[in-house]
C-alpha positions in Angstrom: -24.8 -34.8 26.1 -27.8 -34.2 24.0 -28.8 -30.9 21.4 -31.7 -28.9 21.4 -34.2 -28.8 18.6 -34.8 -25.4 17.1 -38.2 -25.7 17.8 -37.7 -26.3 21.7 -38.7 -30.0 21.6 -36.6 -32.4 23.9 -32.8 -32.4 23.5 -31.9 -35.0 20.7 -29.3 -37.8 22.0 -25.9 -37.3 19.8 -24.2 -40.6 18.5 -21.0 -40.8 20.8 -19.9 -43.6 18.0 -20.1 -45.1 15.0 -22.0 -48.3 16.8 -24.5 -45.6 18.6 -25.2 -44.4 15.0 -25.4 -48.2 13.8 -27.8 -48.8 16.3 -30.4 -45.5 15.7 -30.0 -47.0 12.1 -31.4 -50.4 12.9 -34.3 -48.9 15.2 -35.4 -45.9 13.6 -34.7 -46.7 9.7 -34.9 -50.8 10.1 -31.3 -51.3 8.4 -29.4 -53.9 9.0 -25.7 -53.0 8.0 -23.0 -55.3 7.8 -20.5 -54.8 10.4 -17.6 -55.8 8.3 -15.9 -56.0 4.6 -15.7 -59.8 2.9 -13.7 -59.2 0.3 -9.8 -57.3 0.4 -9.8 -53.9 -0.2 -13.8 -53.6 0.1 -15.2 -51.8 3.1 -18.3 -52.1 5.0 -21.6 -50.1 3.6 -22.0 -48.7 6.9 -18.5 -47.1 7.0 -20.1 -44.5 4.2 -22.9 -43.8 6.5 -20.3 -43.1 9.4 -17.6 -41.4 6.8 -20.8 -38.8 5.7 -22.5 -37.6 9.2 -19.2 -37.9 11.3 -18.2 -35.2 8.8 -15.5 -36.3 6.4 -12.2 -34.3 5.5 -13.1 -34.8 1.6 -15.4 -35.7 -0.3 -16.7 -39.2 -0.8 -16.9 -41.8 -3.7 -19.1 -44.8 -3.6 -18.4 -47.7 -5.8 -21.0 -50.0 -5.3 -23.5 -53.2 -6.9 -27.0 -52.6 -8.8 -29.2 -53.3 -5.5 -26.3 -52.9 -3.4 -28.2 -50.1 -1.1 -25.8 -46.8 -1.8 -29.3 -44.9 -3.1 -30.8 -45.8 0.3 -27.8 -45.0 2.3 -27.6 -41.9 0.7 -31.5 -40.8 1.8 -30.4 -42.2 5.5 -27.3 -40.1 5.3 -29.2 -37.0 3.9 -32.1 -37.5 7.2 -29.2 -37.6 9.6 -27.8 -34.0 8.1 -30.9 -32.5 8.6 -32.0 -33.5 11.9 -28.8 -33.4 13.4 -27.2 -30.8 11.4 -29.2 -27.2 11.8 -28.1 -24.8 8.8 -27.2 -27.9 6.9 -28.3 -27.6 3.3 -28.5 -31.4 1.3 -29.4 -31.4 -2.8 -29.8 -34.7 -4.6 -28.8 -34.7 -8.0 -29.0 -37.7 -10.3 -28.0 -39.2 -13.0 -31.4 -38.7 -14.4 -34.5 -37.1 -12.8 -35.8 -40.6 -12.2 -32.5 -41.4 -10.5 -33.0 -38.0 -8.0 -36.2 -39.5 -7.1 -35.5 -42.7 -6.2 -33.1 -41.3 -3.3 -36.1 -38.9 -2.6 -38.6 -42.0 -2.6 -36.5 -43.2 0.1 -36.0 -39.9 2.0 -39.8 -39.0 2.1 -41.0 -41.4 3.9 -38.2 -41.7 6.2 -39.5 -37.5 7.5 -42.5 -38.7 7.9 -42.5 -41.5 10.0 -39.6 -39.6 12.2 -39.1 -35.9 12.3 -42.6 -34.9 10.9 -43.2 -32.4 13.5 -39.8 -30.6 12.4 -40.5 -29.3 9.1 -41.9 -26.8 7.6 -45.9 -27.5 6.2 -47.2 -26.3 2.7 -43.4 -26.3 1.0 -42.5 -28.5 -2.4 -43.3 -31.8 -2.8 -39.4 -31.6 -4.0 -37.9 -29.9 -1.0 -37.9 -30.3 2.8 -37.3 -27.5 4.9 -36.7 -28.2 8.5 -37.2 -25.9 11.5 -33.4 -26.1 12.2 -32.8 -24.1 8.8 -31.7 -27.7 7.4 -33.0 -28.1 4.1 -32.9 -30.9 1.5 -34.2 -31.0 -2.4 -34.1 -32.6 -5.8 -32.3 -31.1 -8.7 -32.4 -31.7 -12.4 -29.3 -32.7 -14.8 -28.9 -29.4 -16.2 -26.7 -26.8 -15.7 -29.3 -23.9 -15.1 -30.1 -26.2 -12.0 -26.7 -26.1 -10.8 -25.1 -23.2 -11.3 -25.8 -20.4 -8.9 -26.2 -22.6 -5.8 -24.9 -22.8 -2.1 -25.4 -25.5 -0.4 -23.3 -28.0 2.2 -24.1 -31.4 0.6 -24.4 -32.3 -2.8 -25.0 -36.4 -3.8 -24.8 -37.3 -6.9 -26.5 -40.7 -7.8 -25.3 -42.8 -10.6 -22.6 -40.2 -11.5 -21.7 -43.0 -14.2 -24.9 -41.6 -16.4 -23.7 -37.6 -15.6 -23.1 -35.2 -18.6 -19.6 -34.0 -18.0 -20.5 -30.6 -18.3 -23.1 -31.0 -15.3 -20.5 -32.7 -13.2 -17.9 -29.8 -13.6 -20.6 -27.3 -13.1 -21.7 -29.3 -10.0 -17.9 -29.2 -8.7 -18.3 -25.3 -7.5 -21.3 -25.2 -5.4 -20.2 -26.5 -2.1 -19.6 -24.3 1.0 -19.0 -25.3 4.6 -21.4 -23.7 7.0 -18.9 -22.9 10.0 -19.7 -23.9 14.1 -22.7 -22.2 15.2 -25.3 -21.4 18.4 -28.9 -21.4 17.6 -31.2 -18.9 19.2 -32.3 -20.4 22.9 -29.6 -23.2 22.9 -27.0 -23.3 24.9 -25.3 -26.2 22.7 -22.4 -25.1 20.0 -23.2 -27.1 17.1 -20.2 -28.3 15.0 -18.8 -26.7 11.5 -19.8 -28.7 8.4 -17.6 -29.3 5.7 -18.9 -28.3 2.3 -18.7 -31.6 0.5 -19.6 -34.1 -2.3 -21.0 -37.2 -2.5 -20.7 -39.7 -5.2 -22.5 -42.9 -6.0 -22.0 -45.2 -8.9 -21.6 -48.7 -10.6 -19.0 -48.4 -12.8 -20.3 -49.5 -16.4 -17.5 -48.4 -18.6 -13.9 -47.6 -19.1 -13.0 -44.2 -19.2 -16.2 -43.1 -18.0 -16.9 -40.6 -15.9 -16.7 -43.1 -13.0 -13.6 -44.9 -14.2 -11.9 -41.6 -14.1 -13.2 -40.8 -10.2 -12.2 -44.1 -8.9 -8.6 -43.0 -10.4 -8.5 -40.0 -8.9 -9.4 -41.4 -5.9 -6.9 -43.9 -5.9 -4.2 -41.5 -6.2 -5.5 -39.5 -3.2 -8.5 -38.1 -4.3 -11.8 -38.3 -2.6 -12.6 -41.1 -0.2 -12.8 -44.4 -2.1 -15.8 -46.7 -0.5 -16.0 -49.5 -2.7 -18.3 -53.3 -1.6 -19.9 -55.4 -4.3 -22.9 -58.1 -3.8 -20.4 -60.1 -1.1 -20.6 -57.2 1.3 -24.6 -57.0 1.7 -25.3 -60.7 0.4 -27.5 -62.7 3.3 -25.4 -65.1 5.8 -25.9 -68.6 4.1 -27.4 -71.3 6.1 -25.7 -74.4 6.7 -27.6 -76.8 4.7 -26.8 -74.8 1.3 -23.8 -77.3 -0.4 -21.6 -75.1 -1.4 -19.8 -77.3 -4.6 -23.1 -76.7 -6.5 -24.3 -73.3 -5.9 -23.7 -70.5 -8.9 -22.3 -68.0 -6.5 -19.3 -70.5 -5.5 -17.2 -69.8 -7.5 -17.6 -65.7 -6.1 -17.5 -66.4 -2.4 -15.7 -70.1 -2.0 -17.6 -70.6 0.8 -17.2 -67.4 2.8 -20.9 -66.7 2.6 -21.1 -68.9 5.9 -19.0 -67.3 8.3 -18.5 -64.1 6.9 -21.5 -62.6 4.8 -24.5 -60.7 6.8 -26.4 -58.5 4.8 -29.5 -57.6 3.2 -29.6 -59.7 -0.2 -30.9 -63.2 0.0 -29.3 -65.6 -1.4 -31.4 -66.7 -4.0 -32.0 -63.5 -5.2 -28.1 -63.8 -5.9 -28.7 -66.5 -7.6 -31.7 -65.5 -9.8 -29.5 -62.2 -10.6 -26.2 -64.4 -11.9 -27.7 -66.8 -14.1 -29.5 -64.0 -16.1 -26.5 -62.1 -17.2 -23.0 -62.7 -18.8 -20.1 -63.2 -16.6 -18.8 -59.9 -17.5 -22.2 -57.9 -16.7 -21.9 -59.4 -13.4 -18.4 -58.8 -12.7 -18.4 -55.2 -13.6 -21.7 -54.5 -12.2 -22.2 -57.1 -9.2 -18.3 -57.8 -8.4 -17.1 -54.4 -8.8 -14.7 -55.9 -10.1 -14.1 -54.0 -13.4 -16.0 -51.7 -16.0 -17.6 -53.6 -19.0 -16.1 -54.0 -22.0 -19.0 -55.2 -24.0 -19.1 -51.7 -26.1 -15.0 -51.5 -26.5 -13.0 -51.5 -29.4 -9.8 -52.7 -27.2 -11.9 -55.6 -25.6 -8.9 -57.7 -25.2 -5.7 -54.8 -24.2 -4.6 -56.0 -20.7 -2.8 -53.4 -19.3 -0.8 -56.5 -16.8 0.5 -57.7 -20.5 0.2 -54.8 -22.6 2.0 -52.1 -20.7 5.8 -53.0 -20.7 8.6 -50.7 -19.0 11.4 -51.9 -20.7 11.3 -52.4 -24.0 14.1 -54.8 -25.9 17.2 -52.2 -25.9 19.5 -54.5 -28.1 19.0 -56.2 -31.4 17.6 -54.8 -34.5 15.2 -52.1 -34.2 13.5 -49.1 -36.8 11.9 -46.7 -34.6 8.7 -45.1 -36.4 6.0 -42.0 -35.7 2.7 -42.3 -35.8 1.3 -38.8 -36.3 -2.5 -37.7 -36.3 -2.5 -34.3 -37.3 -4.6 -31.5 -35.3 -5.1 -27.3 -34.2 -8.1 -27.4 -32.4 -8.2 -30.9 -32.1 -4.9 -32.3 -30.3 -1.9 -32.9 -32.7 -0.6 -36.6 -31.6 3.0 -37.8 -32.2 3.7 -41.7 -31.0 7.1 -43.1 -31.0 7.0 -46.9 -32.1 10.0 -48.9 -32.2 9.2 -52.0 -34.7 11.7 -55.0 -32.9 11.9 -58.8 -33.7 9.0 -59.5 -30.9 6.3 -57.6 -31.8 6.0 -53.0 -31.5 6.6 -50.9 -28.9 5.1 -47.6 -28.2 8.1 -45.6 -26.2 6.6 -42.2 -25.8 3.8 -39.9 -27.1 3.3 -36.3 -27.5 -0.2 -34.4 -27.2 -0.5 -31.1 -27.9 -3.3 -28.4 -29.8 -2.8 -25.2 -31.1 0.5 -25.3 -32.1 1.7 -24.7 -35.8 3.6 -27.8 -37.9 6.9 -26.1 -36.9 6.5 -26.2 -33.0 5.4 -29.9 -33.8 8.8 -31.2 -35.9 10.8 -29.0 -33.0 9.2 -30.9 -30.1 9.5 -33.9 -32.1 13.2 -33.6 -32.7 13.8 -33.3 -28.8 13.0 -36.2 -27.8 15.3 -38.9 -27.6 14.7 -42.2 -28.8 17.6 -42.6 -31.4 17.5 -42.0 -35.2 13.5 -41.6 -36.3 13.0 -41.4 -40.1 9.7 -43.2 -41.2 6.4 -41.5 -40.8 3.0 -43.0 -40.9 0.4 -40.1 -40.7 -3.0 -39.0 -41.6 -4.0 -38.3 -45.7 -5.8 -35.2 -44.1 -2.1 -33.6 -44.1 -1.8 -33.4 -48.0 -3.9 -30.3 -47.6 -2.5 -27.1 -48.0 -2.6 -24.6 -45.0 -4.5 -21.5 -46.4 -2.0 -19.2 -44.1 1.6 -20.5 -45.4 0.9 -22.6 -48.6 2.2 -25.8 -48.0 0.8 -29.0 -46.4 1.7 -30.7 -43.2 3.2 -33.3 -45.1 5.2 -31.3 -47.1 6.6 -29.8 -44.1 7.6 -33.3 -42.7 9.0 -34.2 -45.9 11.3 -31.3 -45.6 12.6 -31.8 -42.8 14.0 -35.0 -43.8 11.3 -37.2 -42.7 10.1 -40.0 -45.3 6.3 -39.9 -45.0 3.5 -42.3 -45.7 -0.3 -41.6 -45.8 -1.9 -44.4 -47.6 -5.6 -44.3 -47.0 -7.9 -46.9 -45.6 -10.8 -48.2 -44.1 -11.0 -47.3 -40.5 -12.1 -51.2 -39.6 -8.8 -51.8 -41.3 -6.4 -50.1 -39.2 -8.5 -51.3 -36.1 -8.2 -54.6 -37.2 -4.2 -54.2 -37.1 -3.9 -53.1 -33.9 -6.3 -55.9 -32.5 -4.4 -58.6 -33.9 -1.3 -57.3 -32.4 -2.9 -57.2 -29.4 -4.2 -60.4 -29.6 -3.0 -62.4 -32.3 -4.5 -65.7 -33.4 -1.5 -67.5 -32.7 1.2 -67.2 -29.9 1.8 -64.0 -27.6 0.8 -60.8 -28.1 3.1 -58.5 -30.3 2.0 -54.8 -29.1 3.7 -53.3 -25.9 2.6 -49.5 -24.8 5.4 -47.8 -22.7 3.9 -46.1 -18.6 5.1 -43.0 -19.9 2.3 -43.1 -22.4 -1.0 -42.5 -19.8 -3.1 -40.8 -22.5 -2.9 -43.9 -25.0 -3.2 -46.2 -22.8 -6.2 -45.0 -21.4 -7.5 -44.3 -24.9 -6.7 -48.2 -25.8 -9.0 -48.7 -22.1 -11.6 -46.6 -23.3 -12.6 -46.0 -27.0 -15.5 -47.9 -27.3 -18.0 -48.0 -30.2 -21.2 -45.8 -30.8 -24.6 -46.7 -29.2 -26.9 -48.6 -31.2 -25.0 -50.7 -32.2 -22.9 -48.7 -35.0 -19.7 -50.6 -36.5 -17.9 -47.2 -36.2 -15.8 -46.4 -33.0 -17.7 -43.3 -30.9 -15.0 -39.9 -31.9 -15.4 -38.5 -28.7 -12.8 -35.9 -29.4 -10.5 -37.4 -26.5 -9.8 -40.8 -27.0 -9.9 -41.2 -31.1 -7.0 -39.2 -32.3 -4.3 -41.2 -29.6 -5.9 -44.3 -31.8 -5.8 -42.5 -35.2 -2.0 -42.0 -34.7 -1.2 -45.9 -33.8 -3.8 -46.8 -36.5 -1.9 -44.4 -39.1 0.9 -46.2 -37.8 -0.3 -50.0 -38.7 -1.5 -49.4 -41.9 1.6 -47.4 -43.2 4.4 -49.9 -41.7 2.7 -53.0 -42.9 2.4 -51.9 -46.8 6.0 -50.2 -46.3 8.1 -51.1 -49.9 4.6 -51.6 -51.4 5.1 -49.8 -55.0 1.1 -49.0 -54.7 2.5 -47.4 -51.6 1.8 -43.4 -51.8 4.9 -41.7 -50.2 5.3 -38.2 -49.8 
């Protein structure tokens, strides 16, 4: 069955299946896609390409390599909407403005060497308007750009460098344009979903990326994920396998299962110029960097611990960071013969002191009576007169705020994560989701600052484990301020 242009040209040939559309792809836009995933739990590239113009039921992630072609699958998914989708509106919105335009360097070419007679003459050398009433154009990382639009496609390239206010703004612009019948066609052209598209290497934890791929996990959008395996060339039988530097990535798999788009050598070249962890994170897709992070070495596989030791001596201690408009933050820590465990946390702004100690005195993890807290709380509250601390003290906890350096208290935490000698002695209950992702994801400042980045989520989890540290390890000190 074929569709009619708008324009009254010859009917255009739908794809009846997702090897019709692979093969228009190899003739028309010279890709070669590989047919199949290498690596467990990877998929195909071409199964985004299908996933976007067969229409998807949600909206679609990318996780992909540096080179890895999701810009230029994005530009070949964005042509296929508007020639095949009348009414279909497409807007490309980068990372950067640089970013944008590298899907559009990609797209423009594309029109012209295939549906030049079906747009529109004299428009923006940023938009595309087809005769169909398809249309397709670059916006800029700002949220006067977004805000206010309606359009059926929106992808996002490099979502990883995205301001997070432009990728909330970005989250309300979609519509679906329902079935329709164009003017002198007989052909009932199909609903499109209102969707988004995201593309992105995944640089580092708790980015904006990191937290997508969560979601998706947990039944979000649609997770396509490859790395350089998936698109890296089929290698030739004379290649020895023992003594090539991407060995030790594909163990040989390269010749019987690899056949993509990357030569091998390129591979190569690419590997023995970065560090083993740029390459996994950014070429594996195996896992964010954590070049910039304070945590470098928390493992959630040995860090995170379910059951903590239930018998033998124990003194259960909080760790309190004090807040209003900033989150308050309460940890539990129970200091045992093998190391500390956080139990339980509590996260919570705009609440006086009083709801604080109630909500504190609910929970139940046995008799708490030592506090290590923020100095800050020796100020008095200008509404009720007394201090945080003193509030604390009265009800009957014993309270210590000795000030420090905060390289100090970081230091603490580090070696119990890691110490120099034998296992490590710091174990973070599940139940506690928004430290452990803080211990993931607090990473230091750019340009190369000493001082951990207080991004206002992340740092005050960290100040309550690192009041923690630096109070129970000087405990019975008589220097020792106490409260």
């Amino acid at each position: 069955m074929g569709e009619e242009n708008c324009n009254g040209d010859a009917p255009r040939e739908q794809f009846k299946s997702g090897e019709d559309l692979r093969a228009w792809v190899e003739r028309e836009l010279g890709l070669k896609l590989p047919r199949d995933a290498v690596c467990p739990h990877h998929q195909s590239p071409f199964e985004y390409l299908a996933a976007a113009h067969f229409e998807p039921a949600r909206d679609l992630l990318v996780w992909a390599p540096r080179g890895g072609g999701k810009t230029r699958l994005g530009a070949a998914a964005t042509l296929l909407d508007l020639l095949y989708k009348p009414q279909c509106h497409v807007r490309i919105l980068g990372g950067s403005l640089e970013q944008s335009l590298r899907m559009w360097e990609h797209l423009g070419p594309d029109v012209q060497r295939i549906a030049w007679p079906q747009i529109h003459k004299g428009r923006s050398t940023r938009r595309i308007d087809f005769k169909n009433g398809s249309s397709a154009a670059i916006l800029t990382q700002s949220e006067r750009a977004v805000r206010g639009l309606r359009v059926q496609k929106l992808r996002c390239d490099e979502v990883e460098l995205f301001e997070p206010e432009i990728w909330e703004a970005a989250q309300l612009i979609t519509r679906s344009r329902p079935a329709l019948q164009l003017p002198g066609s007989d052909h009932t052209f199909s609903a499109v979903a209102g969707t988004i598209e995201a593309f992105s290497t995944m640089h580092r934890p708790g980015g904006l990326m990191s937290k997508l791929v969560e979601k998706a996990e947990k039944g979000g959008a649609k997770l396509i994920r490859w790395c350089i395996l998936e698109v890296l060339e089929k290698c030739p039988p004379e290649r020895e396998c023992k003594s090539c530097p991407l060995y030790d990535d594909c163990g040989g798999i390269a010749k019987n299962k690899c056949d993509g788009f990357v030569s091998i050598d390129d591979a190569i070249a690419m590997k023995q110029r970065v560090s083993k962890e740029t390459w996994e994170a950014e070429m594996l897709c195996r896992r964010p960097s954590v070049r910039d992070c304070v945590f470098g070495s928390f493992n959630p596989d040995i860090h995170v611990l379910e059951n903590p030791p239930l018998f033998g001596e124990r003194e259960i201690w909080l760790g309190i960071d004090f807040g209003y408009s900033a989150p308050f933050v309460c940890l539990w820590i129970a200091v045992c013969a093998d190391g500390f465990h956080v139990l339980d946390e509590y996260v919570q702004e705009q609440q006086t002191m009083d709801v604080h100690i109630e909500q504190i005195r609910r929970r139940r993890h046995g008799y708490v009576k030592k506090v290590g807290c923020d100095p800050a709380g020796s100020a008095r509250n200008e509404q009720t007169g007394a201090s945080s601390l003193s509030l604390l003290s009265d009800a009957g906890y014993n309270v210590r705020y000795r000030k420090s350096f905060i390289v100090d208290g970081l230091e603490k935490i580090r070696a119990a994560l890691q110490p120099a000698h034998g296992p490590a002695r710091l174990f973070i209950h599940p139940r506690c989701r928004r430290l452990i992702e803080a211990l993931k994801a607090y990473r230091y400042s750019d340009g190369g600052s000493e001082l951990p980045l207080k991004d206002g989520e992340h740092d005050h989890l960290i100040d309550a484990l690192r009041y923690f540290f630096v109070n129970c390890s000087t405990f019975g000190d008589p220097k020792h301020r106490r409260y």
